[in-house]
C-alpha positions in Angstrom: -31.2 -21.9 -138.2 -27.8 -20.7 -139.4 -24.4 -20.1 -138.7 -22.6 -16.7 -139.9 -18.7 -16.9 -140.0 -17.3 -13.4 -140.1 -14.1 -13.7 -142.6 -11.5 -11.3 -144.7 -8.6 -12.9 -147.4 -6.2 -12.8 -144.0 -9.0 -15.0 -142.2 -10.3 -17.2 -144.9 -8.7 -20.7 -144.2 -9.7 -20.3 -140.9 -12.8 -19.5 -141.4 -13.3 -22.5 -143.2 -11.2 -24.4 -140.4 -14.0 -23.0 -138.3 -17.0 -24.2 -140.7 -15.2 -28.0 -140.6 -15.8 -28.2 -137.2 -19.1 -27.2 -137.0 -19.9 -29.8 -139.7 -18.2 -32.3 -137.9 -20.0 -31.4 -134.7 -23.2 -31.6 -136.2 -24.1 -28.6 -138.5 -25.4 -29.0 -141.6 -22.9 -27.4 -144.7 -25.9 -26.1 -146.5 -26.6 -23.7 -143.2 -23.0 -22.1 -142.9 -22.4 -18.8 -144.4 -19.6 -16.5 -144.6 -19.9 -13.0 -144.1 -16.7 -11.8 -146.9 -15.2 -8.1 -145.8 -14.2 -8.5 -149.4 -17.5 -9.0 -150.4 -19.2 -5.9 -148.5 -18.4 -2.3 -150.1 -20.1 -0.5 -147.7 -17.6 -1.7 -145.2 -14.3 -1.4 -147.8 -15.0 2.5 -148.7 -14.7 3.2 -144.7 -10.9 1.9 -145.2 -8.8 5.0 -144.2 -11.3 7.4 -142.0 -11.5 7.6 -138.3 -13.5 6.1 -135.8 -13.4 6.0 -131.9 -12.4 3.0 -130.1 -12.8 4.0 -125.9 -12.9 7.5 -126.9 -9.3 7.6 -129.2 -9.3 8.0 -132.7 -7.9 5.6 -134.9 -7.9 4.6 -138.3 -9.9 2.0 -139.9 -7.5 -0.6 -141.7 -7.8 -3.7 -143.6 -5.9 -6.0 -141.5 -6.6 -9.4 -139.7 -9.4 -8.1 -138.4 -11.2 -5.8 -141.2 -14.2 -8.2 -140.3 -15.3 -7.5 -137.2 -18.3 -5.2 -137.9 -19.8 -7.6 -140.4 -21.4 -9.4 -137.2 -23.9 -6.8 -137.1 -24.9 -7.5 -140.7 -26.2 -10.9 -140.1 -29.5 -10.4 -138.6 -30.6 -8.3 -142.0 -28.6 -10.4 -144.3 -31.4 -13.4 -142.5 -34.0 -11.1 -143.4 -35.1 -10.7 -139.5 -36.7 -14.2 -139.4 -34.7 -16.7 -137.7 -32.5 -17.5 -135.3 -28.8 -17.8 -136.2 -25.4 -18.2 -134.8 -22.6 -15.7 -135.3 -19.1 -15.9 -135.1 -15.3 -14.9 -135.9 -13.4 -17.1 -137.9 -11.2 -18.4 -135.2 -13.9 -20.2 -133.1 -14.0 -23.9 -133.4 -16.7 -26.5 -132.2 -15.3 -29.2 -129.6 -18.7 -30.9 -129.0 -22.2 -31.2 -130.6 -23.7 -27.8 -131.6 -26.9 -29.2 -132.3 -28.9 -27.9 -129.1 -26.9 -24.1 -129.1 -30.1 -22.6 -130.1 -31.5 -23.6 -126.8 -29.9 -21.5 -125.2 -31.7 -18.4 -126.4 -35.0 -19.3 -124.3 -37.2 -16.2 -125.0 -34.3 -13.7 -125.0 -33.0 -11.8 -128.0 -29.5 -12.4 -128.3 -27.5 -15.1 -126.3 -23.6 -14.6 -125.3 -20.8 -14.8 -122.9 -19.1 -11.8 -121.0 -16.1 -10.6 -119.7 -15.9 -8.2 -116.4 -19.7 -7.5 -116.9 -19.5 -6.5 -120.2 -20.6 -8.8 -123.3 -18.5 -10.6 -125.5 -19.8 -10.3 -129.7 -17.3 -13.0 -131.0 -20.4 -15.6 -130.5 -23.8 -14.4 -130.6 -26.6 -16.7 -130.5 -29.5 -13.9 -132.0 -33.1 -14.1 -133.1 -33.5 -12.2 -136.0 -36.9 -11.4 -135.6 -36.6 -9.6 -132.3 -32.6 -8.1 -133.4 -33.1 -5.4 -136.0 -30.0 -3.8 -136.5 -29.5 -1.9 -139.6 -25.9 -2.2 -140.7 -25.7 0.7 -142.9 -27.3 3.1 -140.0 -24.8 1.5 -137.8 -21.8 1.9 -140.0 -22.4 5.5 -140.7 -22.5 6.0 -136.8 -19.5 4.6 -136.2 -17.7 6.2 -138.9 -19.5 9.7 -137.9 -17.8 9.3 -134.7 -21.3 9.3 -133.0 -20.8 5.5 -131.6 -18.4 4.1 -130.4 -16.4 1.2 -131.5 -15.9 -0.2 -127.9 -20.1 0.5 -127.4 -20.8 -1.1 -130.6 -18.6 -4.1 -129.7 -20.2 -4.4 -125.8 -23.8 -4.1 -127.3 -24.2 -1.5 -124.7 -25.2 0.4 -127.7 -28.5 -1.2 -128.0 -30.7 -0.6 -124.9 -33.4 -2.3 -126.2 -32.1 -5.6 -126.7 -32.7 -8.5 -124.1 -29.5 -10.1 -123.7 -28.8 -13.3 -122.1 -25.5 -14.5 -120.1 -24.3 -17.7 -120.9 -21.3 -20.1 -119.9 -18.0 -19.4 -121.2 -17.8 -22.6 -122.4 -19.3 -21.5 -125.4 -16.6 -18.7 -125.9 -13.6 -20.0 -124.3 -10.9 -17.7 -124.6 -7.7 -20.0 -125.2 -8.7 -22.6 -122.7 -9.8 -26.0 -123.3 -11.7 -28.9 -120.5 -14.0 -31.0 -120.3 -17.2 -29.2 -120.7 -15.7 -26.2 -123.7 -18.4 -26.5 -126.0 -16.8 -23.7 -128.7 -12.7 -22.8 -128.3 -12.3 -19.1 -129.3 -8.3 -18.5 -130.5 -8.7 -15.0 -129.0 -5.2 -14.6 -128.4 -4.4 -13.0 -131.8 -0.8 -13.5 -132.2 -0.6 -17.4 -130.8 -3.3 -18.0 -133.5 -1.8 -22.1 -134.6 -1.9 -21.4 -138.6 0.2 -18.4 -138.4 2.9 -19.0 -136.3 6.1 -17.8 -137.8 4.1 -15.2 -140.5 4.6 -11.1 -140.0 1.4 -9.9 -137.5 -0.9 -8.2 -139.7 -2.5 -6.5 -136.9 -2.2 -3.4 -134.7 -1.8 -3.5 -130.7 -4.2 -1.9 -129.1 -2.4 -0.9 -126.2 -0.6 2.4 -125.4 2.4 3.5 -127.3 3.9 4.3 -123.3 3.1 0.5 -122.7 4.7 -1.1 -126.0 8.0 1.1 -125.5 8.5 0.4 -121.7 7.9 -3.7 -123.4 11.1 -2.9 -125.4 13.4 -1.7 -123.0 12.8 -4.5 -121.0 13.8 -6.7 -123.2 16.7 -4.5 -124.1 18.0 -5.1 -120.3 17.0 -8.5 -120.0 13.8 -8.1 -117.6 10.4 -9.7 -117.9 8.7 -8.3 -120.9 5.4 -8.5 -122.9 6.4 -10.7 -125.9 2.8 -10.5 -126.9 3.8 -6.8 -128.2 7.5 -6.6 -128.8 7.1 -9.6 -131.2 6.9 -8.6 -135.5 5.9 -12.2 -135.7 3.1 -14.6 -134.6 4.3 -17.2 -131.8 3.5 -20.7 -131.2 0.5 -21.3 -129.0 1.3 -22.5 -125.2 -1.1 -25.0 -125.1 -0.2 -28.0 -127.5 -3.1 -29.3 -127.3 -4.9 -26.7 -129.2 -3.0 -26.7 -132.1 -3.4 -30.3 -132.0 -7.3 -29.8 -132.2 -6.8 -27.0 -134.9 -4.8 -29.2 -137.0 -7.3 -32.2 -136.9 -9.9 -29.6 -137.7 -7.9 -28.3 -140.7 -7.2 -32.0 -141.7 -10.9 -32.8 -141.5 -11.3 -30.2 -143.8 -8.9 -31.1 -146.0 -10.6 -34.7 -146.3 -14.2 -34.0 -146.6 -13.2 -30.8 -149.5 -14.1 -28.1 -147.3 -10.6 -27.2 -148.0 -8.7 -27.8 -151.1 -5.4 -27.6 -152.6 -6.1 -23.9 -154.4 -7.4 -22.5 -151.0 -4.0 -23.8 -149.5 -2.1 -22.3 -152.0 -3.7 -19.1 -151.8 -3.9 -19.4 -148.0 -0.1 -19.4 -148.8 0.2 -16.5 -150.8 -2.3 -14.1 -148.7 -0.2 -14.9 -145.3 -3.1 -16.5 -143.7 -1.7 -19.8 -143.6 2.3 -20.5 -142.3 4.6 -23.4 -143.4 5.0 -24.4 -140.6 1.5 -25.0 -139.5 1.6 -27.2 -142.6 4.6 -29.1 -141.6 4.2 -29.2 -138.1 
């Protein structure tokens, strides 16, 4: 049993932020894998061309999150024989992950949702029963013929047998008692890049992100969340309290070493004052 970290150079200390607290919460190091955009040229030469997203087209980018397709990799890359945990880099493990697998029961795939619709950021999957084929899937997407938005629901695949579990396993920015896996959804209050330039794009409507600005020009309420060029701090203190004991476990047990800081550094995927907080 496995667990598949989805990663690019913008995500990489996280992503092994992410693997630290798995380790600490009971995974073994020798069953984590990373699944590199950098690594995947099938995924790189689609840099540049269209795809659909809720029926708009937009451009394919290499920004924060180039990765996000990879997830769909990891059954194959398993060779469609076990049963394996994916996830994006910014999901953390609060509490022992050794009985997640459980959860599956006889179902195919295993994950949370959000106003009926399933959430792909944490997929508990049996390989044998998943068969994606990531470069059929690609070529769809990047033919226009699926759907971003589809792919990303799983309402792509009708013959799947998907299973709804709690959202305590993929809690969006929200922390208690029973969260089992902390998902840092929130892009731009992600802890270890407050202060940096957002190297990602708003998906929300050009309308929506002006009427944002001229708020603020006159001094009403506004979405800060989209009129900010940089990251913010996180509202919840606590959180980057847990993110920074997760990045200090990794720094002590050499998950994460000086060179990855540095070059944590130098990519923009780490801020100085997540360092010096």
């Amino acid at each position: 049993m496995r667990l598949y970290i989805q990663k690019n150079n913008k995500q990489d200390l996280a992503a092994k932020i992410a693997a630290a607290s798995f380790i600490k919460n009971g995974f073994k190091k020798e069953n984590i894998f990373f699944l590199d955009f950098e690594k995947n040229d099938l995924l790189k030469s689609m840099v540049g061309k269209k795809y659909k997203r809720s029926g708009k087209i937009k451009y394919f980018k290499n920004d924060l999150q180039s990765f996000t397709l990879l997830r769909f990799l990891a059954p194959e890359l398993d060779n469609y024989k076990g049963k394996l945990l994916v996830i994006d880099p910014d999901v953390f493990a609060l509490k022992d992950v050794n009985n997640i697998f459980n959860l599956l029961d006889d179902d195919d795939l295993a994950c949370t949702f959000l106003e009926n619709k399933a959430r792909t950021e944490v997929m508990i999957i049996d390989a044998q029963k998943v068969k994606w084929k990531f470069e059929e899937i690609i070529n769809q997407v990047f033919n226009l013929k699926l759907d971003y938005s589809d792919l990303m629901n799983l309402s792509f695949d009708k013959n799947i047998k998907i299973k709804k579990i709690s959202n305590n396993y993929n809690s969006l920015d929200i922390i208690n008692n029973d969260t089992v896996l902390l998902h840092t959804t929130n892009r731009i209050t992600q802890p270890w890049k407050e202060g940096l330039k957002i190297d990602f794009e708003i998906h929300k409507s050009n309308f929506y992100i002006f009427k944002q600005h001229i708020k603020k020009l006159i001094g009403k309420n506004y979405d800060e969340k989209v009129t900010s060029s940089k990251y913010l701090r996180h509202p919840n203190e606590q959180i980057i309290k847990i993110i920074k004991s997760f990045f200090n476990y990794a720094k002590q047990n050499k998950i994460v070493n000086e060179i990855d800081i540095d070059q944590a550094i130098k990519d923009s995927s780490i801020s100085e004052i997540f360092l010096k907080d």
